[in-house]
N, C-alpha and C positions, 0 to 999 in steps of 0.2 A: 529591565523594563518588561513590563507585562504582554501580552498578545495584544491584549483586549485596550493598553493604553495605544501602545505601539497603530494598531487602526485606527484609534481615535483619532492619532495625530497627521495620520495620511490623509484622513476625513477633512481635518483642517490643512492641510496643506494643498491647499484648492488655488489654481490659477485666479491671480487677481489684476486686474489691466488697470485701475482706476487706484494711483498712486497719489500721495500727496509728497507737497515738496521735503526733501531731505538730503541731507548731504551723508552719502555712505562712504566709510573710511578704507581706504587701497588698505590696510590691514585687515578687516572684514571679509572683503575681497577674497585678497589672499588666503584666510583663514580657508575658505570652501575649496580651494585647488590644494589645499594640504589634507583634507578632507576625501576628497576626487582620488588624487594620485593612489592610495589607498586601498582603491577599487578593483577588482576584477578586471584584465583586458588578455583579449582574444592575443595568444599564444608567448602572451606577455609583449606584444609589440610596442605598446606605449605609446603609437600612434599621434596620440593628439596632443596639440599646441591650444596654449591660452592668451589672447590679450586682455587686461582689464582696464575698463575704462570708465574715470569717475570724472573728469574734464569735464564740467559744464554745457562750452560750445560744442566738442565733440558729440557730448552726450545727447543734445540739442539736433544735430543735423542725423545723428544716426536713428534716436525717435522716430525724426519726420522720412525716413528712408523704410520703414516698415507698415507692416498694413493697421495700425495700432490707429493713428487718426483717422484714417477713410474708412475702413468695412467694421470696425468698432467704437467711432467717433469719440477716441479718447482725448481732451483737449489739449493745448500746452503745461495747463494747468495740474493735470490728474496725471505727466507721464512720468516713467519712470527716471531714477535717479540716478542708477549707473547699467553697465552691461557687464555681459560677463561671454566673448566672442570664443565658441568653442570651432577651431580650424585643424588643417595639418597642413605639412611640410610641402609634399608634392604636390602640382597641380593635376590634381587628375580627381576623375569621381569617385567617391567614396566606393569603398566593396561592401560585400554584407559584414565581415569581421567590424571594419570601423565605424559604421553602421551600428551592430551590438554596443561598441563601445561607446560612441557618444551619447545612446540611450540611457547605458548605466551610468556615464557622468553625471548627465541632465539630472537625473534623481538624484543622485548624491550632491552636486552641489544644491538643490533646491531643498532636500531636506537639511544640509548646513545652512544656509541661507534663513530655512526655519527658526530652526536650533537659536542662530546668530538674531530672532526679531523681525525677521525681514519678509517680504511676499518677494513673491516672482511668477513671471510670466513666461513660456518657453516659446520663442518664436521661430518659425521657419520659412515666412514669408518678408522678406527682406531683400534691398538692395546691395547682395553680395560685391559687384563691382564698386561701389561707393564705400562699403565697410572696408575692404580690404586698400582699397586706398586712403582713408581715415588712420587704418590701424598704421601703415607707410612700412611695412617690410618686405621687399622683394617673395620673398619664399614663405607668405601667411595663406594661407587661403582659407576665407570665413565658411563655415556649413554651417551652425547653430547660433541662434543667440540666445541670452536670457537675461530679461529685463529686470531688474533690483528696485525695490522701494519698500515704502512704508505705506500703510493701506487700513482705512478702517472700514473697505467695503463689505458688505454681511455676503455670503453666502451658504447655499444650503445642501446639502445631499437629499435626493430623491431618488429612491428606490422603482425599478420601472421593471416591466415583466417585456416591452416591447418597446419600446422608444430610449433612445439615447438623443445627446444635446444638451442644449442651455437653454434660459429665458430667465427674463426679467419681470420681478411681478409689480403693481402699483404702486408699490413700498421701494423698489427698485432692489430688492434682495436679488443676488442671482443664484437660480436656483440650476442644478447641473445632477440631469438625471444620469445614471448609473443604472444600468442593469445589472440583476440579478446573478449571485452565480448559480441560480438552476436553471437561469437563462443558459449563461458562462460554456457552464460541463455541458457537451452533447452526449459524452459519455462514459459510462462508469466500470472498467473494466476488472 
C-alpha cells in the first residue's frame, strides 16, 4: 500500500458514535485481537487481556454505562453493537509501559475493525465497576473500551492552524479539525 493511500485511510478511519443496528460476529471480533496480539508491547510483557462482547443485553447495559447517551446524546437506537473491553490481569493502575500498550492496541484493533467494514468509537469514560462485573472474572480489570458498529455517519477532516475539536454542521456531517503539522513540529533539528 502506498503512503498516500495508507493516510487516506487514517482520514477515514474517523471516530464514529452514531451506529446503526447490526449484529457483529465473535469471529469478527476475534479477527481484530489476532490482529492486536501482533503488535509491538513494551518489553514484550503481553500485559493485556480481552473480553468481547456481542450479547445483546449485555451490550445494552454496558452502552447505557458510558458517557455515549448523556454528553453525546447518542440514542438506543444509533449505539453500538458490540465492544471490545481492553483490561489486565492485576488490579492495580496502569504504568506508563501498559499505557503505551493499550494505545498501540486501540489503533490496531480499530484499524482491523476498519479493514473488517466496521466503525468504532474508543471510549474511556465508562462505568469500570459495572463492566468488570458484566464481564464476571474475578481477575479482569476493564481500562479501555471500544465501541463496534456499522455507521453511515459522514464525517469530515479539517485542517486548522489553531483550533482542534469537533462540530456538527446543519447537514449534521461531523466535522473534526486536525491541526496542522507546522502546527505539530515545534521544531526542526
Amino acid at each position: 500500500m502506498s503512503y498516500d493511500k495508507y493516510v487516506e485511510e487514517l482520514k477515514d478511519l474517523r471516530t464514529k458514535r452514531e451506529m446503526d443496528p447490526y449484529d457483529v460476529p465473535m469471529e469478527d471480533l476475534e479477527k481484530t485481537i489476532e490482529a492486536a496480539r501482533h503488535t509491538a508491547s513494551a518489553m514484550n510483557a503481553q500485559r493485556i487481556r480481552v473480553a468481547l462482547v456481542n450479547d445483546k443485553a449485555t451490550v445494552k447495559k454496558m452502552f447505557d454505562a458510558t458517557n455515549l447517551p448523556v454528553k453525546h446524546n447518542i440514542s438506543d437506537e444509533q449505539a453500538c453493537s458490540a465492544f471490545i473491553v481492553l483490561g489486565q490481569e492485576e488490579d492495580s493502575d496502569p504504568d506508563f509501559t501498559l499505557g503505551v500498550d493499550v494505545g498501540i492496541w486501540v489503533q490496531t484493533i480499530r484499524e482491523a475493525l476498519y479493514k473488517l467494514g466496521y466503525v468504532s468509537v474508543d471510549l474511556h469514560s465508562f462505568n469500570r465497576k459495572l463492566y468488570n462485573e458484566l464481564i464476571g472474572l474475578k481477575n479482569f480489570h476493564a481500562m479501555n473500551v471500544i465501541g463496534v458498529g456499522k455507521s453511515e455517519q459522514k464525517v469530515k477532516i479539517v485542517d486548522s492552524e489553531d483550533e482542534a475539536g469537533t462540530f456538527k454542521d446543519e447537514e449534521k456531517v461531523h466535522h473534526v479539525r486536525k491541526l496542522t503539522k507546522d502546527k505539530l513540529i515545534v521544531k526542526k533539528i
